[in-house]
VEXKOLGU-382684 format. One record per residue (C-alpha): x, y, z; residue number from 1; residue in one letter. Coordinates in steps of 0.5 Angstrom, whole numbers, m for minus. Layout:
! VEXKOLGU-382684
(atom (X,Y,Z),NUM,'a')
...
***
This chain:
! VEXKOLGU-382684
(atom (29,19,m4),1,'x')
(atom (22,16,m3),2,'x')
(atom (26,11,3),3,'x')
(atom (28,19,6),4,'x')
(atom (21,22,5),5,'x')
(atom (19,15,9),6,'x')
(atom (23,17,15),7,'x')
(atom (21,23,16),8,'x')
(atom (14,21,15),9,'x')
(atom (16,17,21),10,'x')
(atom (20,20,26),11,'x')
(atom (19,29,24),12,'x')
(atom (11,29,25),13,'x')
(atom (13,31,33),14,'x')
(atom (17,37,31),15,'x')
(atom (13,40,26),16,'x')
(atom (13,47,29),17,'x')
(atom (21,46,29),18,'x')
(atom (21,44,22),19,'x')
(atom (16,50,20),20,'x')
(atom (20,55,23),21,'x')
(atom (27,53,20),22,'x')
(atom (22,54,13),23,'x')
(atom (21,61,15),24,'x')
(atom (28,63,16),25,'x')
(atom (31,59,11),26,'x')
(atom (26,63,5),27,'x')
(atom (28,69,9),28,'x')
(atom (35,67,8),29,'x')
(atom (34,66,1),30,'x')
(atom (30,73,m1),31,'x')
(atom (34,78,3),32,'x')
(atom (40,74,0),33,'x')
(atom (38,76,m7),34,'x')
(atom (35,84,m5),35,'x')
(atom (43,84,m3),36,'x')
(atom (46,82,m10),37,'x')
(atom (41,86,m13),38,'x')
(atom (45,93,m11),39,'x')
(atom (51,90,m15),40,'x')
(atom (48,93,m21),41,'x')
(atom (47,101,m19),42,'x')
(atom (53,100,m16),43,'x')
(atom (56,98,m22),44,'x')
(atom (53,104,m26),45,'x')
(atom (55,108,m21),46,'x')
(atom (63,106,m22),47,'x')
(atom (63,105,m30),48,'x')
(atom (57,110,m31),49,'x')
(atom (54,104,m36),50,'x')
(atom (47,106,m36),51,'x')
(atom (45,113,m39),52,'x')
(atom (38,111,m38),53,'x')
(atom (33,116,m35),54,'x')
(atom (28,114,m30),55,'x')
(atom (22,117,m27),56,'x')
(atom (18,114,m20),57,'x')
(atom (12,109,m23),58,'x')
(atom (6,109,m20),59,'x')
(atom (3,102,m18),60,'x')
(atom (m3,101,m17),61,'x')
(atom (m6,92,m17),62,'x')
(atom (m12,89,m18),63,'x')
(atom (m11,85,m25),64,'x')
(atom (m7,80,m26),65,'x')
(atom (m3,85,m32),66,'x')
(atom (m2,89,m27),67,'x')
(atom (2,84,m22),68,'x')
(atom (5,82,m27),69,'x')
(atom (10,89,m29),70,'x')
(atom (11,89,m21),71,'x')
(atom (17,86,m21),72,'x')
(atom (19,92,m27),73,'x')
(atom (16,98,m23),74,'x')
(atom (20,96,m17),75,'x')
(atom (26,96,m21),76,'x')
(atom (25,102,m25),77,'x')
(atom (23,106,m18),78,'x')
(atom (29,104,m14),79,'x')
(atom (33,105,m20),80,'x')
(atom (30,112,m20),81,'x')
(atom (32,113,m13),82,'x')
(atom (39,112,m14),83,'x')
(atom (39,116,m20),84,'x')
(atom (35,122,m15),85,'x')
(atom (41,122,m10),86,'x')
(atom (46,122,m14),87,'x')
(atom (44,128,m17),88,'x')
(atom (42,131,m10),89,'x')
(atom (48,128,m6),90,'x')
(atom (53,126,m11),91,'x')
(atom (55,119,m12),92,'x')
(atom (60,118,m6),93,'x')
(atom (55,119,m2),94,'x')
(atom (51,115,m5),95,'x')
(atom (55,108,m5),96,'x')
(atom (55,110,3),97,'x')
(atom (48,109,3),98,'x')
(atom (49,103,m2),99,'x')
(atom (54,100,3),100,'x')
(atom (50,101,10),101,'x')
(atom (43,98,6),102,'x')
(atom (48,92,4),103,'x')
(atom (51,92,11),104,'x')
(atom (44,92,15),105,'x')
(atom (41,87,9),106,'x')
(atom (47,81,11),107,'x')
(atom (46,82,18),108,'x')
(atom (38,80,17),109,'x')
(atom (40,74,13),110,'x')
(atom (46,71,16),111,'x')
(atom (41,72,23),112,'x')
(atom (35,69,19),113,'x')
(atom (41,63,17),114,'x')
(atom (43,63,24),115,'x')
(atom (36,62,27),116,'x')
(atom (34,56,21),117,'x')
(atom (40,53,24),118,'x')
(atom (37,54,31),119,'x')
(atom (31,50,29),120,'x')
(atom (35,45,26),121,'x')
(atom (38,42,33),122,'x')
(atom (32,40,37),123,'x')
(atom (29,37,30),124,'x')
(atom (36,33,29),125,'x')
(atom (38,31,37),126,'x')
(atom (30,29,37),127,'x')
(atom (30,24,31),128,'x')
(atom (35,20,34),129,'x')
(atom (33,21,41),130,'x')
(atom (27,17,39),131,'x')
(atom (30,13,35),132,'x')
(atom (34,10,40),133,'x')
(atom (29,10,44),134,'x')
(atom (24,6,39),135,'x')
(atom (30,1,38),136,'x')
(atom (30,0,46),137,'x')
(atom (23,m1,46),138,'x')
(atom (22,m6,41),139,'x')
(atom (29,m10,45),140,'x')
(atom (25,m11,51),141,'x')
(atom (18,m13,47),142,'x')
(atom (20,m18,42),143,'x')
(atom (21,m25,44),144,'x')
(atom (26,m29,46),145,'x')
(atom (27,m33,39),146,'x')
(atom (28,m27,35),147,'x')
(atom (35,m26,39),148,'x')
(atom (37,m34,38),149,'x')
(atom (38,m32,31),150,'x')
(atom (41,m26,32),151,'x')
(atom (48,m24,34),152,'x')
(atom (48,m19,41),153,'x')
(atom (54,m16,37),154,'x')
(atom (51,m15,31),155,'x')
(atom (45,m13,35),156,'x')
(atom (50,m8,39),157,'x')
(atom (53,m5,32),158,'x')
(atom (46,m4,30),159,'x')
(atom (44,1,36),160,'x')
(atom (51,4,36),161,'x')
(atom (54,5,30),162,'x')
(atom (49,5,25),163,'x')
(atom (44,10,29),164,'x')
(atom (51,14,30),165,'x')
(atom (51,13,22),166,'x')
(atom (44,15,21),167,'x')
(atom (46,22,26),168,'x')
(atom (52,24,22),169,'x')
(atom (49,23,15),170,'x')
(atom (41,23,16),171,'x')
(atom (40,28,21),172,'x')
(atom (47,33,20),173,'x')
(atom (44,33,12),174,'x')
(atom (37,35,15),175,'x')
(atom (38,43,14),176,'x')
(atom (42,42,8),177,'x')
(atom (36,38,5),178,'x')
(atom (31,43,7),179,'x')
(atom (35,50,5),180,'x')
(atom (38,49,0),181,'x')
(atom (31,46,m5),182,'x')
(atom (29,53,m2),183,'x')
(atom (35,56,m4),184,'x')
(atom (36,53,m12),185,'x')
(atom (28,55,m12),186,'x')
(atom (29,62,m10),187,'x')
(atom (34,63,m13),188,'x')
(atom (32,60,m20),189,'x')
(atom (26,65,m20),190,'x')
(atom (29,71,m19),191,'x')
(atom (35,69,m25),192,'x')
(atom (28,68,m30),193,'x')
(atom (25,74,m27),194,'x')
(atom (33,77,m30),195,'x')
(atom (33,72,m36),196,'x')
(atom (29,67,m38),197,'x')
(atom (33,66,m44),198,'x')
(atom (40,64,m40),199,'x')
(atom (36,61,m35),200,'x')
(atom (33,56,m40),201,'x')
(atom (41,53,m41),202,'x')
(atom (40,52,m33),203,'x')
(atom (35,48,m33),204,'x')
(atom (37,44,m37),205,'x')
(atom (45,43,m35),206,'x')
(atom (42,42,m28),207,'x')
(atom (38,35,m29),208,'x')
(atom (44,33,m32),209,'x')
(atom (49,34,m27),210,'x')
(atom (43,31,m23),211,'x')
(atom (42,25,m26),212,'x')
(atom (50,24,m26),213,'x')
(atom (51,25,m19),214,'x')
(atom (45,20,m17),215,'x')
(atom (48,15,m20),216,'x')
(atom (54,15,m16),217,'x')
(atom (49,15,m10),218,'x')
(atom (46,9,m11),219,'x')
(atom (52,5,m11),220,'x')
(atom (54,8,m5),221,'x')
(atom (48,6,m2),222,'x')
(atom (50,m1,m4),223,'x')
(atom (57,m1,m2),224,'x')
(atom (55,3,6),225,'x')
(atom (50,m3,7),226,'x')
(atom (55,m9,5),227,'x')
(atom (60,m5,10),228,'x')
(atom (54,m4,16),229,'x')
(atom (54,m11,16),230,'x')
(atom (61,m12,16),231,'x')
(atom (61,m8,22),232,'x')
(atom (56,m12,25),233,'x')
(atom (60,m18,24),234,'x')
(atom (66,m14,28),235,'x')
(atom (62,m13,33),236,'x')
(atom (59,m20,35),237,'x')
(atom (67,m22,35),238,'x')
(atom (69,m18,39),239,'x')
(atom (63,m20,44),240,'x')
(atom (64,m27,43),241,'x')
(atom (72,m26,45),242,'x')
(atom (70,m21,51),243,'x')
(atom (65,m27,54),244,'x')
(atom (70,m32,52),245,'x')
(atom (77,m30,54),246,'x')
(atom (78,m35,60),247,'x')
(atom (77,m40,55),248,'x')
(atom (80,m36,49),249,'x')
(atom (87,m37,54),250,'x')
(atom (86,m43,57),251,'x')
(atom (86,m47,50),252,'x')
(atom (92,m42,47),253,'x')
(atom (88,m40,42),254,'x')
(atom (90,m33,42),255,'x')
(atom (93,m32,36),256,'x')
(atom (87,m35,32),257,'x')
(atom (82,m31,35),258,'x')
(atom (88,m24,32),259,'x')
(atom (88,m27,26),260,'x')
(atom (80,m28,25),261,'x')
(atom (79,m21,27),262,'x')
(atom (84,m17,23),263,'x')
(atom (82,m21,17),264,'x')
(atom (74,m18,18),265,'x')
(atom (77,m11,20),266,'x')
(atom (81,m12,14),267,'x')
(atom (75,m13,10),268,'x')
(atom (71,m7,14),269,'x')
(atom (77,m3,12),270,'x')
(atom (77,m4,3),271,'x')
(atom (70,m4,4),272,'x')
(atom (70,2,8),273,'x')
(atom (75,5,3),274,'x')
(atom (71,5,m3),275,'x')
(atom (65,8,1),276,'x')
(atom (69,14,3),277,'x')
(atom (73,15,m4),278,'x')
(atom (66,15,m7),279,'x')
(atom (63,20,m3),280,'x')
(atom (69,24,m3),281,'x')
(atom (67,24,m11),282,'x')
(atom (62,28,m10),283,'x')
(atom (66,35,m8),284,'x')
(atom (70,34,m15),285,'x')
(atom (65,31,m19),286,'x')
(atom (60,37,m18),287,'x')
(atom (65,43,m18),288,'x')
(atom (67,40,m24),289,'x')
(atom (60,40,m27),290,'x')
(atom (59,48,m24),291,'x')
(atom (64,50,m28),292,'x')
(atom (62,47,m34),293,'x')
(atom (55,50,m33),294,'x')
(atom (59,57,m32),295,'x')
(atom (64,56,m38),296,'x')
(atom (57,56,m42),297,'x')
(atom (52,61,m39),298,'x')
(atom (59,66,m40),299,'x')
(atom (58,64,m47),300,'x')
(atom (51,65,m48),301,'x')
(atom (50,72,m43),302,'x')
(atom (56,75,m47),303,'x')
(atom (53,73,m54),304,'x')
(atom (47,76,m51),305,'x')
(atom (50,83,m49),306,'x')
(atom (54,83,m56),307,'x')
(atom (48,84,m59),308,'x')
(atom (46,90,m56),309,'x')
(atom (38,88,m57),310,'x')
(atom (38,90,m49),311,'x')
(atom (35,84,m47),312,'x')
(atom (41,84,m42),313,'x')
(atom (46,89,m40),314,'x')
(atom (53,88,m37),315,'x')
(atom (52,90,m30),316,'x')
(atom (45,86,m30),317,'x')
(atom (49,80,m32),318,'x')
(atom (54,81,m27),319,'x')
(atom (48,80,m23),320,'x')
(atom (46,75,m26),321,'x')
(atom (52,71,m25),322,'x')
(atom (53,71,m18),323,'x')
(atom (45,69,m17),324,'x')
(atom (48,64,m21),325,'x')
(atom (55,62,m18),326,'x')
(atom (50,63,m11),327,'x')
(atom (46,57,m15),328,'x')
(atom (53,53,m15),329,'x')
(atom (54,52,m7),330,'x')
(atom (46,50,m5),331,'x')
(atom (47,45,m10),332,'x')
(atom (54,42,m9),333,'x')
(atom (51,42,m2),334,'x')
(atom (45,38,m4),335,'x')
(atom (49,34,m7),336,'x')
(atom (54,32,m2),337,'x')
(atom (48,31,2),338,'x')
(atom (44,26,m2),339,'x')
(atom (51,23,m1),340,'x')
(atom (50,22,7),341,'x')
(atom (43,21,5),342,'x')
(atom (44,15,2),343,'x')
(atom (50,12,7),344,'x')
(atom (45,14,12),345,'x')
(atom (40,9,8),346,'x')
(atom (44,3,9),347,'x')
(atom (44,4,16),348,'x')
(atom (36,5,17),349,'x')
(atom (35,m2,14),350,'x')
(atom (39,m5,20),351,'x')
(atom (36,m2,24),352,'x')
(atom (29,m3,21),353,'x')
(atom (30,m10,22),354,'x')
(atom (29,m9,29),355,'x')
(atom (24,m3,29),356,'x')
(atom (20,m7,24),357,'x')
(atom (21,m14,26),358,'x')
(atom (14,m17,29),359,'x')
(atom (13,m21,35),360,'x')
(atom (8,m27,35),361,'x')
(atom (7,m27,42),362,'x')
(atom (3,m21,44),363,'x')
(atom (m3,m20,49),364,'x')
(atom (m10,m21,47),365,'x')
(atom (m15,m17,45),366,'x')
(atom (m20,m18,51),367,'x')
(atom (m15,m21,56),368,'x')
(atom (m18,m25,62),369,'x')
(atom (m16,m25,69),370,'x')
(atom (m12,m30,72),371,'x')
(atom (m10,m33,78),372,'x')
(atom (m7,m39,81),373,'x')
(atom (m12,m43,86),374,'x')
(atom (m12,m50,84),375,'x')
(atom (m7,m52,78),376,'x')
(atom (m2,m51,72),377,'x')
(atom (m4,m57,66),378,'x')
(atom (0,m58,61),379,'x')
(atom (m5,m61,55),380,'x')
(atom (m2,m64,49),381,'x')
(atom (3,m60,49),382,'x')
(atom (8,m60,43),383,'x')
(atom (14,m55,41),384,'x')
(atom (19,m54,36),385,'x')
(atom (24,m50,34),386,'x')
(atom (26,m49,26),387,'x')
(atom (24,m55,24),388,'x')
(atom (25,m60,29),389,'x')
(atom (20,m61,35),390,'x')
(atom (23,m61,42),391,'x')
(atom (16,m63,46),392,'x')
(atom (13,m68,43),393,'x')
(atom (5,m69,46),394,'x')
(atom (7,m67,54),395,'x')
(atom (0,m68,59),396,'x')
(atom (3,m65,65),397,'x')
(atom (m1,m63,72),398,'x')
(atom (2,m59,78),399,'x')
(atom (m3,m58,84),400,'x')
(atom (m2,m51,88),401,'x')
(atom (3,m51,93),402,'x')
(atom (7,m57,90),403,'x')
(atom (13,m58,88),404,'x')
(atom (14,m61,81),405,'x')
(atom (22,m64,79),406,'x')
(atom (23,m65,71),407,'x')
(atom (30,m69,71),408,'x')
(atom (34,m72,65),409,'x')
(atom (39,m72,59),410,'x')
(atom (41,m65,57),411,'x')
(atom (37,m63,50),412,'x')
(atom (31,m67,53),413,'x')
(atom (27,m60,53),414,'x')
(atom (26,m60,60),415,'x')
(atom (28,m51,60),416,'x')
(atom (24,m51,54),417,'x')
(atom (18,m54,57),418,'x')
(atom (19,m49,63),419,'x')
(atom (20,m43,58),420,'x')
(atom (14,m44,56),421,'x')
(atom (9,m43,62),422,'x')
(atom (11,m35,63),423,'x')
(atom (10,m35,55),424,'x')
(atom (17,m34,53),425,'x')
(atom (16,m39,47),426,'x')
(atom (8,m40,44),427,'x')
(atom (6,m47,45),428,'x')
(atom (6,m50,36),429,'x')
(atom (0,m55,38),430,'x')
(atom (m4,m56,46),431,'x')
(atom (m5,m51,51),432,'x')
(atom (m3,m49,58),433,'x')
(atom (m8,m48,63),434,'x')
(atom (m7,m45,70),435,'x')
(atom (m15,m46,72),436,'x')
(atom (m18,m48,66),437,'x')
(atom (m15,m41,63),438,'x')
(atom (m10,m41,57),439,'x')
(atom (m5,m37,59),440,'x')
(atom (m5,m34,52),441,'x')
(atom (m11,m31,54),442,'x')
(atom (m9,m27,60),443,'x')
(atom (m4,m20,60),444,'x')
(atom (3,m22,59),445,'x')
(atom (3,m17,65),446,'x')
(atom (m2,m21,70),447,'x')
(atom (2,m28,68),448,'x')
(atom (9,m26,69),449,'x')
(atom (6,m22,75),450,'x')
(atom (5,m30,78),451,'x')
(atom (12,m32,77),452,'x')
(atom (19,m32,81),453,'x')
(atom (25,m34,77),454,'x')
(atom (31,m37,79),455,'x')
(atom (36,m39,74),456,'x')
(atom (43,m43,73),457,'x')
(atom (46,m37,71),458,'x')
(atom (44,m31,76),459,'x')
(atom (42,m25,72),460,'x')
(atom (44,m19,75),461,'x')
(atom (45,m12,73),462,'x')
(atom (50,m7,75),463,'x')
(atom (48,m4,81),464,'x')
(atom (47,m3,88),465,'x')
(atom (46,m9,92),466,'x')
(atom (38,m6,94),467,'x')
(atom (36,m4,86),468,'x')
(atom (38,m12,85),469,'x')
(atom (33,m14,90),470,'x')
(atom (27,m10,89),471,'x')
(atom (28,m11,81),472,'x')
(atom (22,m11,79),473,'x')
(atom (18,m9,85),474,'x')
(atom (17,m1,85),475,'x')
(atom (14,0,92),476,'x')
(atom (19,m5,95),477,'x')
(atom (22,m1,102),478,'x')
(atom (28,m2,105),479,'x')
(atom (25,m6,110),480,'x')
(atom (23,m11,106),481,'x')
(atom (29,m12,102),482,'x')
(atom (33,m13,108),483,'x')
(atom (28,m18,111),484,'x')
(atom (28,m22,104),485,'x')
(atom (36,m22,104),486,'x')
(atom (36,m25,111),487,'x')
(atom (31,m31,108),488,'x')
(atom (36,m32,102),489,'x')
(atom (42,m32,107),490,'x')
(atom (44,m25,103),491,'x')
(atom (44,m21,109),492,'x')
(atom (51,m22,112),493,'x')
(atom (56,m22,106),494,'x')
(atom (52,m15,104),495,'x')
(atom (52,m11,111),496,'x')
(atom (60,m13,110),497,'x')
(atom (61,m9,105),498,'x')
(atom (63,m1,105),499,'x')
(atom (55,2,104),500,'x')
(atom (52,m4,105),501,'x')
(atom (45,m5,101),502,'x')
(atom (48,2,97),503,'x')
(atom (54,m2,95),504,'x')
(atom (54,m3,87),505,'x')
(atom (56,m10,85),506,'x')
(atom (59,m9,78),507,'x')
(atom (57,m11,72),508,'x')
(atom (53,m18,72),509,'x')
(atom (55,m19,80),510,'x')
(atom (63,m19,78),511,'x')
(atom (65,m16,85),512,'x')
(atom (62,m23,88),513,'x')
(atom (62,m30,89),514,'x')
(atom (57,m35,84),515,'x')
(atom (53,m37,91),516,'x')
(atom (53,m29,93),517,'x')
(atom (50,m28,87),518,'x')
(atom (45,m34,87),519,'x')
(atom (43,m31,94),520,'x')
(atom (42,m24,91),521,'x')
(atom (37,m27,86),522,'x')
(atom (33,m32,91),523,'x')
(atom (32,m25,95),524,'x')
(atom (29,m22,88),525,'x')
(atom (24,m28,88),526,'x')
(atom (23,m28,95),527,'x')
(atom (21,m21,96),528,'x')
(atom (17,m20,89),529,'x')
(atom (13,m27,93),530,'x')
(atom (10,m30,87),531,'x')
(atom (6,m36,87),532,'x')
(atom (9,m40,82),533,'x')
(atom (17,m41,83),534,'x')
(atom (21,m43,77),535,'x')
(atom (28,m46,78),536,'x')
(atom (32,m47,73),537,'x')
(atom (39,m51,76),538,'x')
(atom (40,m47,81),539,'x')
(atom (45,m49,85),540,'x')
(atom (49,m53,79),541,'x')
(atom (55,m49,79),542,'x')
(atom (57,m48,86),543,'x')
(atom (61,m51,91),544,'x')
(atom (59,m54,97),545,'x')
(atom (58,m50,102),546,'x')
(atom (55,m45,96),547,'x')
(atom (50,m50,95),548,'x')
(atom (48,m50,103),549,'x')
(atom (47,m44,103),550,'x')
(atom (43,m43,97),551,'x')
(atom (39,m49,98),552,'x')
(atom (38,m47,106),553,'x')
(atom (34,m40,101),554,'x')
(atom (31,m44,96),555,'x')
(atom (28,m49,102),556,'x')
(atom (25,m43,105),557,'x')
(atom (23,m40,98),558,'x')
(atom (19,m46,96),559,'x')
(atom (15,m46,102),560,'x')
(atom (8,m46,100),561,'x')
(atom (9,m45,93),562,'x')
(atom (7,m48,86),563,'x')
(atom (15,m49,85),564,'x')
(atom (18,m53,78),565,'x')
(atom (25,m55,79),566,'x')
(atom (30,m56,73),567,'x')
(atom (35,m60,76),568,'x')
(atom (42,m63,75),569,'x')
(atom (43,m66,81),570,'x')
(atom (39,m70,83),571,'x')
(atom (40,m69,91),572,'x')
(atom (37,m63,91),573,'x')
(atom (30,m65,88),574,'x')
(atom (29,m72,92),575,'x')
(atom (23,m69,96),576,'x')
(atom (19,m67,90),577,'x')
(atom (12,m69,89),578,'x')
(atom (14,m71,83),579,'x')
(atom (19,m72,79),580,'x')
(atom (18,m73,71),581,'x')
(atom (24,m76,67),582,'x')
(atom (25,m72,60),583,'x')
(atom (28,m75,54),584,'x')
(atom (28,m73,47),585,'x')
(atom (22,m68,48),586,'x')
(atom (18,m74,51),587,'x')
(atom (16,m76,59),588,'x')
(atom (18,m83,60),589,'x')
(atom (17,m84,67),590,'x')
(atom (14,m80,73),591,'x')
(atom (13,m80,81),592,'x')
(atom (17,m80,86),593,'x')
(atom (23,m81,88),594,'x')
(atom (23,m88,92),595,'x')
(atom (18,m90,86),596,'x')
(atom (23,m88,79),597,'x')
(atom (28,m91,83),598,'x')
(atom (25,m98,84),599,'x')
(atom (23,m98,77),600,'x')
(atom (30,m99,75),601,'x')
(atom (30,m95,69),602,'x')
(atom (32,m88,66),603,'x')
(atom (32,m85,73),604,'x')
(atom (36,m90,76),605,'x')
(atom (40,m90,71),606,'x')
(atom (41,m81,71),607,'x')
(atom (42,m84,80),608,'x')
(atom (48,m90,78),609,'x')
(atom (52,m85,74),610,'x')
(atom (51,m79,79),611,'x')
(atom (54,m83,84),612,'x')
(atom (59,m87,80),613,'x')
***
């Protein structure tokens, strides 16, 4: 119960009118439901004519704490004297119509004080998980990229989907049941001590009981919901592994092997789900059970209680006192069976607080200063790694404004790492960066990436229209310019050749075009967010001849008068780099131009000789 009160620490604070009022209503609720059983008991010594007592009004007049205490008593004994009134007056017909209408008009105010507990309920529940998902989104886009190297997207994907879905329909659909029904067992308890507190002695005994019981079962429910979140996790990551792989999957015939994993881990999912759900489903049975067996003994004890004929109770003020007491049995079967979902819901909110809580070791600092690009970028001593394995390993590096830097070399040899490392996509382990003498980790994350364009082997586009691709990132950008940096990138023909032109949506990730259209659609982002620092990362590795015209005629123009850093595979497309640095395992083994590296007769000439073989 503490992780639950925990969450609503966290998330319930911005809807506290909602929950204040659901209170009210719910107390109201609670109140004019036990007034409306009260009128059992002169209804019934109407009917059997039980009661042979005389009463006359007592006056009430408070002030001591004595006085306060025979309230309860004098506001029966005056209400019981009412009816006594007119029956004698009115006749004992008209006197159960009186006692019908005030019990019509009495349920009327509590299922309308119910309805409006359940009004307030529903902007608490949709706002919860609205934030939820919302803070989920946030922290996605604020964590590094490393956090999600050592996560699968599909589990990632499950997290947002199925287990905040979880935590709406077991947390947040249990939420009026865990604020109605205490206030209801308390009210109702009260009035059941106000009756009796004899027969209400083996009702706070018998509950606790119950209690315990059903909180035992709770816990392992919890356990088993975890282990089945993660199993579910664990299904969706294959599923977005097949989804990216198909082509590959058909390709190598391995559809049968694919089947057979997947349904072997739904299988799983399916026996773990199926423990969680017949445990859950336990809890209707086991608390009816234990409601009976609470009223087998108050039965037996109220009915020893009127056998004695001490008048501690009389029959009709029994009956009442059973029915607070069956009316007892519902709000905790119901609190029951949301603890039940609470717990389930549990299990889901430790996924998702693996992300909600999870800490980014790359953040803006305290005092950030100003930066700007007018001499050079300086890698100084540079060193990296990943787990325990250094990528870098001591790189001095210095890139004049307006220069083009090419970094070649074997796959593996850190040459994108080095690159990830400028933007701060990773933080440096040992060394600095400099741009003008300031470390990048002293500026804004805002202000340093505000430098750079980005065009990568792969061209990350979103699914949208031609023109929100374009201008992404850049908010004020009109339709003027959007179109002239698709003309600089060669864009502009093939989007004017589609039915709404720049309005056109593209697909999900580009699929309604070509690599190099898509390519070309990612140099026109960089080319109308003009920063002066480009980085391009194998832009033109995986296209076809004439593609790659096309795209190098753009980044040529792209790269003028720009500090560029060039990833490159192909090795003709960098040949009039100002300098080219030749990586191999985390090291810079040679560096300049390319004439000068070919002549050396060493790494270059020998990545030159096995391009042109």
């Amino acid at each position: 119960m503490k992780e639950f009160l925990r969450i609503l620490r966290r998330f319930i604070p911005p809807y506290k009118k909602y929950l204040t009022l659901n209170i009210l209503f719910n107390v109201l609720s609670a109140v004019l439901n036990l007034f409306s059983f009260a009128l059992i008991i002169p209804i019934l010594n109407i009917l059997f004519k039980t009661d042979d007592e005389v009463y006359t009004y007592v006056s009430w007049t408070g002030g001591s704490w004595e006085a306060w205490k025979e309230l309860p008593d004098v506001l029966k004994n005056n209400f019981f004297a009412l009816v006594s009134d007119l029956i004698e007056t009115q006749g004992g017909s008209f006197t159960l119509i009186i006692l019908g209408v005030f019990l019509v008009v009495m349920t009327f105010l509590k299922v309308t004080s119910m309805y409006l507990a359940f009004f307030t309920m529903i902007p608490i529940r949709t706002g919860v998980v609205r934030d939820i998902r919302n803070r989920i989104n946030r922290k996605i886009t604020q964590l590094p990229l490393g956090f999600f190297s050592e996560e699968r997207k599909g589990d990632i994907l499950a997290r947002v989907s199925g287990d905040v879905n979880e935590i709406e329909t077991s947390i947040m659909s249990s939420l009026d049941m865990l604020f109605k029904n205490p206030i209801l067992i308390a009210i109702y308890l009260a009035g059941m001590i106000i009756i009796s507190w004899e027969l209400t002695l083996f009702v706070l005994i018998l509950l606790p009981v119950a209690g315990y019981i059903m909180g035992q079962v709770g816990k392992t429910l919890k356990r088993k919901s975890l282990v089945g979140q993660e199993q579910w996790g664990y299904l969706m990551s294959l599923v977005e592994e097949t989804l990216s792989g198909l082509r590959i999957i058909k390709a190598f015939n391995a559809e049968k092997k694919i089947r057979e994993r997947f349904e072997k881990s739904n299988d799983t999912f399916r026996q773990t789900t199926n423990r969680i759900y017949r445990r859950q489903q336990m809890s209707h049975p086991m608390s009816e059970f234990l409601g009976t067996v609470a009223i087998a003994i108050v039965l037996w004890y109220g009915g020893s209680l009127i056998l004695k004929d001490d008048n501690s109770i009389n029959a009709a003020t029994f009956i009442y006192y059973l029915v607070i007491f069956y009316s007892l049995i519902n709000p905790a079967k119901d609190l029951s069976k949301a603890t039940y979902a609470v717990q389930k819901g549990l299990a889901s909110m430790i996924r998702i607080d693996k992300i909600l809580m999870a800490e980014s070791n790359i953040n803006d600092p305290e005092h950030p200063q100003p930066i700007h690009l007018e001499e050079r970028i300086v890698y100084n001593d540079v060193w990296f790694r990943y787990q325990n394995d250094w990528i870098l390993k001591g790189i001095h590096l210095e890139v004049q404004k307006g220069k083009t830097l090419a970094l070649v070399g074997q796959s593996g040899s850190g040459k994108s790492t080095l690159v990830d490392l400028l933007p701060r996509f990773y933080d440096v382990d040992k060394g600095s960066i400099t741009i003008d003498g300031v470390d990048i980790r002293q500026a804004s994350l805002y202000d340093l990436r505000s430098l750079m364009g980005n065009v990568n082997q792969e061209a990350i586009l979103f699914n949208d229209t031609f023109f929100n691709n374009i201008a992404f990132g850049v908010n004020t950008a009109t339709q003027e310019e959007v179109e002239n940096a698709a003309r600089i990138a060669n864009a502009h023909e093939f989007i004017m050749a589609t039915e709404a032109g720049y309005q056109t949506g593209i697909g999900d990730r580009g699929s309604k075009l070509s690599g190099g259209q898509r390519q070309r659609i990612s140099i026109a982002r960089a080319i109308l967010k003009n920063p002066p620092i480009l980085i391009l990362d194998e832009a033109t590795s995986a296209l076809d001849t004439e593609s790659e015209r096309l795209v190098q005629e753009a980044l040529e123009r792209l790269m003028q008068n720009r500090t560029t850093i060039v990833i490159a595979h192909r090795l003709s497309t960098i040949r009039r780099a100002d300098e080219i640095c030749v990586m191999h395992q985390g090291q810079i083994v040679e560096r300049g131009r390319h004439e000068e590296l070919f002549a050396l007769d060493g790494y270059y000439k020998r990545l030159c000789d096995m391009q042109s073989f």
